[in-house]
C-alpha positions in Angstrom: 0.0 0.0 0.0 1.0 3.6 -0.2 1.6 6.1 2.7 3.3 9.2 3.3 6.5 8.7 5.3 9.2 10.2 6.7 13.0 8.9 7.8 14.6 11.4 10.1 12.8 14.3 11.8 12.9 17.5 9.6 12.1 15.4 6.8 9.5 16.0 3.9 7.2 13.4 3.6 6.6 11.8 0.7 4.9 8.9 -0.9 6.4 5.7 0.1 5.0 1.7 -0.9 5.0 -0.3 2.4 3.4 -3.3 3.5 -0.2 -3.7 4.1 -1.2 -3.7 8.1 -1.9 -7.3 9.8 -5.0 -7.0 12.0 -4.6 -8.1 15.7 -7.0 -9.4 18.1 -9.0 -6.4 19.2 -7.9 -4.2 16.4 -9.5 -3.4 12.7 -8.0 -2.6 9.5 -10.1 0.9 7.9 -9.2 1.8 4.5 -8.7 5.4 5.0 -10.5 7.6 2.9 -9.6 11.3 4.4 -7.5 12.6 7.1 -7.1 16.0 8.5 -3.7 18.0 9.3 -3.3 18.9 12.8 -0.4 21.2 14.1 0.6 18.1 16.3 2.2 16.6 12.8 4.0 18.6 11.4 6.0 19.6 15.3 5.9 15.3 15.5 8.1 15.4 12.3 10.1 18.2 13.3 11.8 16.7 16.2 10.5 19.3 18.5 8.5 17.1 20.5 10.7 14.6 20.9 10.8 14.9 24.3 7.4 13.9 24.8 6.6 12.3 21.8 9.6 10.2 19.9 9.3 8.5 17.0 10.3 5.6 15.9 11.5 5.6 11.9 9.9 5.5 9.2 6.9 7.4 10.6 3.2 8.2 8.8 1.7 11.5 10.4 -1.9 12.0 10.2 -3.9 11.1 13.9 -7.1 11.4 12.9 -8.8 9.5 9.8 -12.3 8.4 8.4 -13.1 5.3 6.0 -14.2 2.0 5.9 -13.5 -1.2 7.9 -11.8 -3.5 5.7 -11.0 -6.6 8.6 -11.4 -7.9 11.9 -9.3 -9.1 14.7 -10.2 -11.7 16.6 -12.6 -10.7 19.8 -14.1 -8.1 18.0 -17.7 -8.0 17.3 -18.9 -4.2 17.9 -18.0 -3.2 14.0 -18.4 -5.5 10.6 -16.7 -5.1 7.7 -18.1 -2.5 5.4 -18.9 -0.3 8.2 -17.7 3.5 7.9 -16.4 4.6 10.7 -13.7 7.4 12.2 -11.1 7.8 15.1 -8.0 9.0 16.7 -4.4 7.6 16.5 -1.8 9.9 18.6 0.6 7.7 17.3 -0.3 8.6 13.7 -0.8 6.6 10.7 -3.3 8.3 9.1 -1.6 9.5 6.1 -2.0 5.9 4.4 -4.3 4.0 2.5 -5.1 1.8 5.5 -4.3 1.5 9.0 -4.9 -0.8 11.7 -6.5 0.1 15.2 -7.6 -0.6 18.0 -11.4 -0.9 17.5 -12.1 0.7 21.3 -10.2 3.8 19.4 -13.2 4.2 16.8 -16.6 4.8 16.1 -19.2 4.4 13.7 -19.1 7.5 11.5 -21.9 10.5 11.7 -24.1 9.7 9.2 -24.9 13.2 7.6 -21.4 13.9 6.4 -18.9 12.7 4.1 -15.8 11.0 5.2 -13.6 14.4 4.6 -16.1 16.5 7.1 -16.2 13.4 9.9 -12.2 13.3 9.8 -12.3 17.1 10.0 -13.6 16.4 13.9 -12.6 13.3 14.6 -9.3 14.9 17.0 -10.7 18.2 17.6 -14.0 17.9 18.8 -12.5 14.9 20.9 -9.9 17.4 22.5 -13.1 19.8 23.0 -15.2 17.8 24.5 -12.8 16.4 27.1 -11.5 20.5 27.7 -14.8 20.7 28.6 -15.4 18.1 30.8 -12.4 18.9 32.6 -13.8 22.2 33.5 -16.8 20.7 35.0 -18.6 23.7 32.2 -22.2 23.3 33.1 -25.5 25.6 31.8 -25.7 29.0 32.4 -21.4 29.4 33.2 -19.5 31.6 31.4 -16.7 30.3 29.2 -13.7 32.3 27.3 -12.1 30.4 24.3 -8.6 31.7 23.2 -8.5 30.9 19.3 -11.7 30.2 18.5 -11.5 30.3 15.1 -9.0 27.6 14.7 -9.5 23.7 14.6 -10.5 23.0 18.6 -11.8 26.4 19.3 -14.1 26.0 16.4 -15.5 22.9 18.3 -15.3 24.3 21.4 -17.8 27.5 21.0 -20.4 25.1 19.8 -20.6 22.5 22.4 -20.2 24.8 24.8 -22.8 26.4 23.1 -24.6 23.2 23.3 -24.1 23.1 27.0 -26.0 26.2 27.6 -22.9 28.5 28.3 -22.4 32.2 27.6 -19.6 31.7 25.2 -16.9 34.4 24.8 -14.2 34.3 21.7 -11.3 36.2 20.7 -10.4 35.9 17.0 -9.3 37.9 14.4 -11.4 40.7 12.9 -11.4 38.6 9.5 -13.1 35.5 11.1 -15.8 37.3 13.2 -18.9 36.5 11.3 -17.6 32.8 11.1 -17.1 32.7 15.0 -20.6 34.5 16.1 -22.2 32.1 13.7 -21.1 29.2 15.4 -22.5 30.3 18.7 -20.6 32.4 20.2 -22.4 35.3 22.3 -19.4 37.7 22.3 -16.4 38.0 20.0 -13.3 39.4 20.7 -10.6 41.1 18.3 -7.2 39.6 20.3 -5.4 42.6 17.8 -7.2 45.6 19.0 -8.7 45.1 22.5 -7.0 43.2 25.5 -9.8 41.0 26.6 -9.1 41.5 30.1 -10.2 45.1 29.7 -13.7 43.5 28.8 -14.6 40.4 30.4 -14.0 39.3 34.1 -15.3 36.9 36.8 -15.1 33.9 34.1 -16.0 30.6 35.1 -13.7 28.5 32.3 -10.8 29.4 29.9 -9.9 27.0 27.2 -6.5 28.3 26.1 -5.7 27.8 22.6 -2.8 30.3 22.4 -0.5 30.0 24.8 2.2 32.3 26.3 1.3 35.9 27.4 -2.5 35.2 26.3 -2.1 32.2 28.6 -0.7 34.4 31.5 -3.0 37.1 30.8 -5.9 34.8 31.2 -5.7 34.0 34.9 -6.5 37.4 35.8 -10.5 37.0 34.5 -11.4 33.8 35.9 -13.1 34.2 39.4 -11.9 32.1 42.3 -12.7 28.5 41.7 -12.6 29.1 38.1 -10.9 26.4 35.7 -8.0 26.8 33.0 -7.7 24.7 30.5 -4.3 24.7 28.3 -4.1 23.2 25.0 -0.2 23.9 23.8 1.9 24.5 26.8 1.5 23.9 30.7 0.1 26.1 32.8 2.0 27.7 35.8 1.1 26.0 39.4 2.2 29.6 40.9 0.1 31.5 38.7 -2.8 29.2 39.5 -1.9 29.6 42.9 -2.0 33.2 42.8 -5.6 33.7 41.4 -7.1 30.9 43.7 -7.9 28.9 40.3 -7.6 25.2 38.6 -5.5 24.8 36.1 -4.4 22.2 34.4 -2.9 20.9 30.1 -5.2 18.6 28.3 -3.5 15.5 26.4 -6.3 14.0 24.4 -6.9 10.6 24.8 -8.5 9.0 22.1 -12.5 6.7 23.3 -14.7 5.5 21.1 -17.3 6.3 24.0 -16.2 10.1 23.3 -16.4 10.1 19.7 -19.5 7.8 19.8 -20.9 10.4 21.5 -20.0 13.3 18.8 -21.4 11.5 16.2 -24.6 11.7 18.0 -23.9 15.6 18.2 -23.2 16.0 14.6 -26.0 14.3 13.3 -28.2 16.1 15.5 -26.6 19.2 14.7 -25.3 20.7 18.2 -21.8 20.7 15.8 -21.4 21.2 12.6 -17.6 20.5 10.5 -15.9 23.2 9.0 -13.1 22.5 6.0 -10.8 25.2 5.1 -9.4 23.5 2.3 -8.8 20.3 0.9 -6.0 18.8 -0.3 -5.0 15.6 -2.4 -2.6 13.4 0.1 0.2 13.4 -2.2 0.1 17.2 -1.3 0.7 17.3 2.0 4.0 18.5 2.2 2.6 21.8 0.3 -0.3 21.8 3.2 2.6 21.9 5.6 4.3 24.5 4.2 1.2 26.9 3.8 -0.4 25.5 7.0 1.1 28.7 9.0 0.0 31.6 6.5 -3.3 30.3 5.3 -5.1 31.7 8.5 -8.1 30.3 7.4 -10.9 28.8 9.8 -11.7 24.9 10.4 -9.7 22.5 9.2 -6.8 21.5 6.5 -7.9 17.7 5.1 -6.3 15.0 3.1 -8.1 13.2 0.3 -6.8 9.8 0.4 -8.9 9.0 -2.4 -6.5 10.3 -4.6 -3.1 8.7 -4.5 
């Protein structure tokens, strides 16, 4: 089969032929028909996340995916073969024509959008979801998302939404109308007002951002309040300081969780957003332009389209 490799870190991927995955017992072989680009892959391949995350060579990026079961391992009866499904590997994978799974990993896919809009979820809406839970966020609290315009935050404003919380964004000026439109009551430009000059006495901050927006953000919450960091660890002294929780979210990848998305989608509490779509043998261009595109939802990979 094909899939898009790389050797050493600071490589560019590229097309590679490699064996075709053996199912184990537990596991299922999807043939992959879209994944998405998360920021996680291309700092994986760099090397600088080595630290936390090594890799072991050759390496396929791509940690989330949608497509259709292709086998079964032995003790596993919640999926047949045929079935479309999506899921989660942090490990990665995804960039391939198939890949092989842990089944408890997956879950049937939404069945009101295609497999490149299901993929386009699949980690973010995860990493949302269990941001939110952490925070305890319950109706009627009020909730601050850092980035909102980007992959998790997108997520994030609308089940929060979904929970019955006042939702607060900051975004750039250019993304507004796409922000407010997904449900959030109150929209932030990050470039010309400091949101601490406008909001206070915040119940939850999902921090998308990082650095001074992440230091900056302990000053709203009330006492009690929760902070939730997404790309670096919070301070314990800062947290401290302001009498809050605060804590870094690692995603961890349930087919309980997603099961329960698909729900969500279908029913439309959250809805996918693609930015653009690329064909897989593209993704080192998708890379490249990931950091100047600036544009809202997701980046995904055809894998239709070898």
């Amino acid at each position: 089969m094909k899939a898009i490799q790389i050797n050493n870190y600071g490589e560019t991927p590229t097309v590679h032929t490699v064996p075709d995955p053996v199912v184990a017992p537990g596991q299922v072989v999807v043939r992959i028909r879209a994944a998405s680009f998360n920021p996680v892959d291309s700092k994986m391949a760099s090397g600088n996340m080595r630290q936390i995350f090594p890799l072991a060579f050759p390496w396929t990026p791509g940690v989330d995916f949608s497509g259709v079961v292709e086998s079964l391992g032995e003790g596993v009866d919640a999926f047949r073969v045929g079935d479309e499904v999506f899921g989660y590997t942090m490990g990665g994978g995804g960039y391939a024509e198939k890949i092989a799974v842990p089944a408890e990993s997956i879950a049937l896919k939404p069945r009101t959008v295609s497999h490149v809009e299901a993929t386009s979820l699949a980690a973010v809406a995860q990493t949302a979801t269990q941001a939110l839970d952490a925070a305890h966020l319950q109706s009627g609290q009020t909730i601050l998302i850092q980035g909102a315009a980007g992959g998790v935050g997108s997520a994030a404003v609308q089940l929060a939404h979904a929970r019955g919380a006042r939702v607060i964004a900051t975004a750039s000026a250019d993304t507004f109308d796409y922000v407010a439109a997904l449900g959030a009551d109150q929209v932030i430009d990050y470039k010309a007002t400091p949101f601490e000059s406008v909001v206070s006495n915040i119940d939850v901050v999902l921090d998308g951002v990082g650095g001074e927006t992440q230091q900056r953000s302990y000053a709203v919450l009330k006492p009690g309040g929760y902070l939730i960091a997404l790309t670096q660890p919070p301070s314990p002294e800062e947290a401290a300081k302001h009498n809050v929780h605060a804590s870094m979210l690692q995603t961890q990848s349930t087919g309980a969780t997603l099961k329960t998305l698909a729900a969500q989608i279908d029913s439309g509490d959250i809805k996918p957003t693609v930015g653009k779509t690329y064909p897989i043998t593209e993704v080192a261009q998708a890379w490249q332009e990931w950091p100047t595109l600036h544009l809202p939802g997701k980046l995904v990979s055809d894998l239709t389209t070898w």
